[in-house]
Backbone as CSV, one residue per row, in Angstrom:
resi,resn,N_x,N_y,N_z,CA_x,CA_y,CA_z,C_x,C_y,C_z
1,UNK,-1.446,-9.059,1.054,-0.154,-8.770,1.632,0.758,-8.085,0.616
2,UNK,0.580,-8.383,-0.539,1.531,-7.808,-2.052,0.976,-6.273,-1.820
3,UNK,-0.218,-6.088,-1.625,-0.185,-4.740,-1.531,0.012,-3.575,-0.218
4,UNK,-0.068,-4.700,0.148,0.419,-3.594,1.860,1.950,-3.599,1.611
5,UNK,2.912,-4.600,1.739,4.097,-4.378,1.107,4.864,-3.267,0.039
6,UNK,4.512,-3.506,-1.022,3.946,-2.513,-2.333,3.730,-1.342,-1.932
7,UNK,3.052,-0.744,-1.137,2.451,0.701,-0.736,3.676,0.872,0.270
8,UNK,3.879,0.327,1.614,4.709,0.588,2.335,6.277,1.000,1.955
9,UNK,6.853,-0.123,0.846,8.045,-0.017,0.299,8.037,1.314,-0.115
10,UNK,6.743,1.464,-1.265,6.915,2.988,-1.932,6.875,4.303,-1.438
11,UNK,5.919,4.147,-0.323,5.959,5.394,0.662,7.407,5.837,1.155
12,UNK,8.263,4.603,1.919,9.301,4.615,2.190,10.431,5.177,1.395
13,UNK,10.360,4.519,0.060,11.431,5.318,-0.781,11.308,6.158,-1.609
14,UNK,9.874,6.518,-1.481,9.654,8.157,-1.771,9.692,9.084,-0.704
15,UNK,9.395,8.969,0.357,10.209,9.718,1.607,11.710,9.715,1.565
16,UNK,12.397,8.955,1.643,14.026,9.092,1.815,13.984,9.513,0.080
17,UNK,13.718,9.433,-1.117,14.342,10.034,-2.146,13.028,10.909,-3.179
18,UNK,13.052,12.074,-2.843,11.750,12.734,-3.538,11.426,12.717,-5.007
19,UNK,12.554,12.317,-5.337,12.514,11.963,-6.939,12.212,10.653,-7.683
20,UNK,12.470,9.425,-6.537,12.162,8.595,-7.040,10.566,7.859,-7.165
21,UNK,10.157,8.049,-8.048,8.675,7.976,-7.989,7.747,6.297,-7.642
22,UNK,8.915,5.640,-8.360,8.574,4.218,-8.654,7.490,4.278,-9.697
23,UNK,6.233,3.115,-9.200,5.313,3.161,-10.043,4.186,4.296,-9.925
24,UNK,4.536,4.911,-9.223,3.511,6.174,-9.084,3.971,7.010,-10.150
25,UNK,5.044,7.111,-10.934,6.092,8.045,-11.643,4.623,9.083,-12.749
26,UNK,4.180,7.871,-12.624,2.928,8.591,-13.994,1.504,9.729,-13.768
27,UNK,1.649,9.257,-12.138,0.714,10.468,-11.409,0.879,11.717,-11.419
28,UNK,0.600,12.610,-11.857,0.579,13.929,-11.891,-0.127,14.780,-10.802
29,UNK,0.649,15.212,-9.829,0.402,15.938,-8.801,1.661,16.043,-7.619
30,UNK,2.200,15.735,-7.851,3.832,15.708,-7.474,4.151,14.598,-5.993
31,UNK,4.980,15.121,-5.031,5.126,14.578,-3.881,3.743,14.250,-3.355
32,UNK,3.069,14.962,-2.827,2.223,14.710,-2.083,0.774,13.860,-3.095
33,UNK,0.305,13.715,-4.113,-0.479,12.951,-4.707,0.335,11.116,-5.018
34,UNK,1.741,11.063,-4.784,2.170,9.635,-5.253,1.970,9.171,-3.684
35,UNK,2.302,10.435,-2.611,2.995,9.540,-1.750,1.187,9.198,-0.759
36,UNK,0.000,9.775,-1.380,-0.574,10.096,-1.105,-1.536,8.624,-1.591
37,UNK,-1.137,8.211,-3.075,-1.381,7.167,-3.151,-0.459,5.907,-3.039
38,UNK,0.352,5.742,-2.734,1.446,4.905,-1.745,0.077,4.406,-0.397
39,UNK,0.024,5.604,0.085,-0.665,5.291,1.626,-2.129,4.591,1.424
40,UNK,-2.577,4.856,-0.252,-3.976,4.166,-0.279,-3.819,2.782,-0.440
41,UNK,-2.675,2.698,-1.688,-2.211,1.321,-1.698,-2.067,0.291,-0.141
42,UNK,-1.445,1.235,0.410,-0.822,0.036,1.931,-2.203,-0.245,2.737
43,UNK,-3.221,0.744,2.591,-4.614,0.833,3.523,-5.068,-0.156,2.903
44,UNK,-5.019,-0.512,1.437,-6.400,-1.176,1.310,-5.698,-2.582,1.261
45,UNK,-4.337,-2.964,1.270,-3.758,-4.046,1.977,-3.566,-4.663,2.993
46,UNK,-4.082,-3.561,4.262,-4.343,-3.786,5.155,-5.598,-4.282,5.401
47,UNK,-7.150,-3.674,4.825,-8.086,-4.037,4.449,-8.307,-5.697,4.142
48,UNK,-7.612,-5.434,2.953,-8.134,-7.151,2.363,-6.844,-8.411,3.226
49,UNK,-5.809,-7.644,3.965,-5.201,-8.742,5.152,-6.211,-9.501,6.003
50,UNK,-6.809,-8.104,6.298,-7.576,-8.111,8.160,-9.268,-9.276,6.996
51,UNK,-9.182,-8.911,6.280,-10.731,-9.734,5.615,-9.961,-10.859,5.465
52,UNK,-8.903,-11.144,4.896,-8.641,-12.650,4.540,-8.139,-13.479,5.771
53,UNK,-7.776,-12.546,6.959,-7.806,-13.301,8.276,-8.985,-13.818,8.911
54,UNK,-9.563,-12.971,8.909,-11.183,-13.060,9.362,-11.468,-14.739,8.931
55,UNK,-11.933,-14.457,7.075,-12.283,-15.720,6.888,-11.552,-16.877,7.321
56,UNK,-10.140,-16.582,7.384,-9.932,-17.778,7.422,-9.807,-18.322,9.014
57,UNK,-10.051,-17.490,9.643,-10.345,-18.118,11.365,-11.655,-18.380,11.520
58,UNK,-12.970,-17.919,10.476,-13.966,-18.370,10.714,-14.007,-19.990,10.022
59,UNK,-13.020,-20.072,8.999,-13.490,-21.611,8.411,-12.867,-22.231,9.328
60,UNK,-11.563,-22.041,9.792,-10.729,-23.351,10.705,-11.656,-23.503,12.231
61,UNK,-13.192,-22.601,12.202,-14.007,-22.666,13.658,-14.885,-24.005,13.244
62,UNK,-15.186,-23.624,12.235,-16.369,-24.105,11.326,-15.805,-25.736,11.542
């Protein structure tokens, strides 16, 4: 969830402010490579959400 958060926030306030980089600041490839990894960040938070739901509706079956 820290990282779906994390990615989402940053996407967000690198859309409304093009300069502000956050922690992407160190990527070299401008707008489109931070905000580009912003969106990988939030995917793979979404990823390990949807897996840590999974398990845990398979143990409370179990």
């Amino acid at each position: 969830m820290v990282l779906l958060v994390l990615g989402i926030q940053g996407a967000i306030r690198l859309l409304v402010d093009h300069d502000n980089a956050g922690l992407m600041s160190w990527l070299p490839g401008g707008f489109a490579a931070r905000l580009l990894g912003y969106l990988l960040i939030a995917t793979v938070g979404v990823v390990l959400a949807r897996s840590g739901k999974r398990r845990s509706d398979r143990s409370e079956a179990d």
